[in-house]
C-alpha atoms as one frame of an Amber mdcrd trajectory, in Angstrom:
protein
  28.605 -72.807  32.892  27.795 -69.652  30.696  25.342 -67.359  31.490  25.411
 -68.609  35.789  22.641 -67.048  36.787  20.346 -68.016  34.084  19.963 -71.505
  35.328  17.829 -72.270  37.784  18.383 -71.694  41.410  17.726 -75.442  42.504
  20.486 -76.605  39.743  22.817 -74.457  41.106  22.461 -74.981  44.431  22.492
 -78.998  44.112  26.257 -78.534  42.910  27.250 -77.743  46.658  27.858 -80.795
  48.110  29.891 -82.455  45.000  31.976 -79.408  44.924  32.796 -79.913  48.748
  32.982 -83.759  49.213  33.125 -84.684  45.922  30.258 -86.871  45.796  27.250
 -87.155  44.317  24.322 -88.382  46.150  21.196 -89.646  44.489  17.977 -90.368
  46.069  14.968 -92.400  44.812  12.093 -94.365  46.163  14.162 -97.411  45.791
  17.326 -95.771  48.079  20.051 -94.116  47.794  23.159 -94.269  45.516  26.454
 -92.317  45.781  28.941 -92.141  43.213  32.011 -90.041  43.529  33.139 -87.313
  41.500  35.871 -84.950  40.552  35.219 -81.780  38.675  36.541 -78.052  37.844
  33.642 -75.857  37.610  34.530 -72.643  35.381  31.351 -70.535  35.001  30.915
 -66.617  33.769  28.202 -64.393  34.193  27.483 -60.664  33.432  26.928 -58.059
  36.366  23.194 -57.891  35.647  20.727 -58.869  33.142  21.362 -56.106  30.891
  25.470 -56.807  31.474  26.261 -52.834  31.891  26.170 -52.179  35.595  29.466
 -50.451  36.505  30.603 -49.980  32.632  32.167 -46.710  31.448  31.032 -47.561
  28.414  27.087 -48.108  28.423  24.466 -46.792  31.656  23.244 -49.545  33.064
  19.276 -50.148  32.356  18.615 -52.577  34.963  16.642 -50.761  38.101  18.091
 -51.816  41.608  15.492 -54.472  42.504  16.250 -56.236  39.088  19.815 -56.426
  39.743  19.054 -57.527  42.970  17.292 -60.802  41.939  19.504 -61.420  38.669
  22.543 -61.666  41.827  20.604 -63.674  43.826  20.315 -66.476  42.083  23.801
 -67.346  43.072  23.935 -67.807  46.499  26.681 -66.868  49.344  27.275 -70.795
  49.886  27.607 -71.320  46.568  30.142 -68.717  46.226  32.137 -69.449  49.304
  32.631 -72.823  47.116  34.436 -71.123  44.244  38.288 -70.458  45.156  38.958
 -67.551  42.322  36.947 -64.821  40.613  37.916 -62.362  38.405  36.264 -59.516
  36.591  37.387 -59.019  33.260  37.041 -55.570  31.320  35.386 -55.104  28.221
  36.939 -56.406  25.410  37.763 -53.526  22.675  38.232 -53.723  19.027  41.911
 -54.110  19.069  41.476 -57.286  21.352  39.347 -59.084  18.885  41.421 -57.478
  15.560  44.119 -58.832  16.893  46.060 -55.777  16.964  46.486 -56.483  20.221
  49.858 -57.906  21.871  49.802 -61.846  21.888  49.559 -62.964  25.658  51.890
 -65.316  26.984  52.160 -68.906  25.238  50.227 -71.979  26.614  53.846 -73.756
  26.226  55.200 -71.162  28.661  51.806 -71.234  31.425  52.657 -75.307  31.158
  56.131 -75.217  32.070  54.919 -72.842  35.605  52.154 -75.349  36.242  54.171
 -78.210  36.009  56.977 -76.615  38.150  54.377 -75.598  40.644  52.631 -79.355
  40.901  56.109 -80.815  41.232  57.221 -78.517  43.961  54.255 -79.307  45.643
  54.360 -83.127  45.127  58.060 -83.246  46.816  56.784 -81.392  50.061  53.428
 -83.058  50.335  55.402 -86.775  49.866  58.056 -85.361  52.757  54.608 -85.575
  54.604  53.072 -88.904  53.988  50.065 -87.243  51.591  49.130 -90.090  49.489
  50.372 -90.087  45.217  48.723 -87.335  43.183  47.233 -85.217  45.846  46.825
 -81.922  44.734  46.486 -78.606  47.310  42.839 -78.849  46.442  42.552 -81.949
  47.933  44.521 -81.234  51.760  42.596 -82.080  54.734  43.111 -81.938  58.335
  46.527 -82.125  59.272  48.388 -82.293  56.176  46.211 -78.673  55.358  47.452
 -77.201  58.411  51.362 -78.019  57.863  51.570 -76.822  54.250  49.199 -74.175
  54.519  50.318 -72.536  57.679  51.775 -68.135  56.520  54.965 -66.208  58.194
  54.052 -63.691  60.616  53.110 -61.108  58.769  51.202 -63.359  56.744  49.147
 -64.471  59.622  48.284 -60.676  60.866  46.953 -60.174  56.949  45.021 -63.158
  57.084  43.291 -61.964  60.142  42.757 -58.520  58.979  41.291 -60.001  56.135
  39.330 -62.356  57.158  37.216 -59.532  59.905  37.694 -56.775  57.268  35.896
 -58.914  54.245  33.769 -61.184  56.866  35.233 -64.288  55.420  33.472 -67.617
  56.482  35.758 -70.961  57.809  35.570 -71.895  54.270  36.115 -68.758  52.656
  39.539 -68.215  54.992  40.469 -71.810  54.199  40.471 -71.601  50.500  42.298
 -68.333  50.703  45.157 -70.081  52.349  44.888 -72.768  49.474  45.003 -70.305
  46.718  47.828 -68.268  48.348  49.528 -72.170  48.830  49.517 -72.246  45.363
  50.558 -68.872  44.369  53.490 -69.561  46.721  54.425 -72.587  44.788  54.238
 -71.038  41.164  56.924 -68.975  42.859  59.051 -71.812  44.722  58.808 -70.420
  47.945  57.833 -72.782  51.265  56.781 -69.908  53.099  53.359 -68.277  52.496
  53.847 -64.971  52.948  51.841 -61.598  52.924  52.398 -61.350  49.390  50.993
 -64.001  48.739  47.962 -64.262  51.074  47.296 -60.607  49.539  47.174 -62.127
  45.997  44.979 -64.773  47.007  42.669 -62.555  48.531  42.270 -60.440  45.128
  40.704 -63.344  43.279  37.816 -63.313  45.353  36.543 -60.054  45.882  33.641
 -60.201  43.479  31.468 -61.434  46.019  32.255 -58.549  48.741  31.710 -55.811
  45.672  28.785 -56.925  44.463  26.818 -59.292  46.944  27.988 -57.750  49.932
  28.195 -54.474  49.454
């Protein structure tokens, strides 16, 4: 989804529920008909409607109140939902000249994520998970064994989550990003490393929603 906040509110906010359980539940006059679904949703959007708030580049035209409702259109459910965001810089003439250096080949980004998946696979079969469950899709037990940091992992995690007033779901799909970050590296143990990269990619929320 380009552009997130230009669609409306009520679209946005009926993606909720298939994002958490993976279903989709549709209601008529005749009843009710669920149908299950699996989905990545990858959406961008620019700080505010005139996209310059917090450039170097351009001021900012927007006045407070504007970028106030352009922002909340996306709600703090909806963004407790989504397990990474980034904010990218502006890109410059080199980047689209291509005088740029080439970033690392898709080949190479393959070879990690399919050394990551199979680490993964071989611990989560040691543990009864069913074929082709991914870290996305732990629950209940099987979440708590794989997903559990080392000590000083732990004491991050809890800073975190009272520093950044993290929700149960927020704090549960840090520990399943900094699962995976773990695994790119082949390392069992979470650590504070990687709990610390995991809470990076989603700070977008704290700096401009929350702060």
């Amino acid at each position: 989804l380009d552009e997130l906040p230009e669609f409306a509110k009520t679209t946005l906010e009926s993606m909720r529920q298939p994002m958490e359980d993976g279903i989709i539940n549709i209601t008529r006059v005749a009843g009710t008909v669920s149908y299950s679904c699996s989905f990545m949703l990858v959406c961008a959007m620019n700080p505010c409607k005139c996209g310059y708030f917090g450039s170097d580049d351009r001021e900012c035209t927007c006045s407070p109140m504007a970028r106030k409702r352009y922002l909340d259109k996306i709600s703090g459910p909806l963004l407790d939902r989504i397990d990474i965001e980034i904010e990218l810089p502006r890109v410059s003439y080199d980047d689209i000249s291509g005088k740029t250096k080439a970033g690392e080949p898709s080949e190479k980004i393959r070879e990690r994520v399919n050394f990551a998946r199979e680490f993964a696979r071989k611990r989560l079969e040691k543990l009864g998970a069913k074929r082709n469950v991914l870290n996305a899709d732990m629950t209940g037990d099987l979440f708590r064994k794989c997903c559990k940091p080392d000590v000083e992992g732990e004491e991050l995690m809890r800073e975190a989550f009272d520093a950044l007033g993290l929700s149960a779901r927020g704090h549960d799909r840090v520990l399943r990003v900094a699962r995976t970050i773990a695994d790119l590296e082949g390392s069992e143990s979470i650590t504070a490393d990687h709990i610390a990269e995991a809470i990076m990619y989603r700070s977008l929320d704290r700096k401009y929603w929350r702060s």
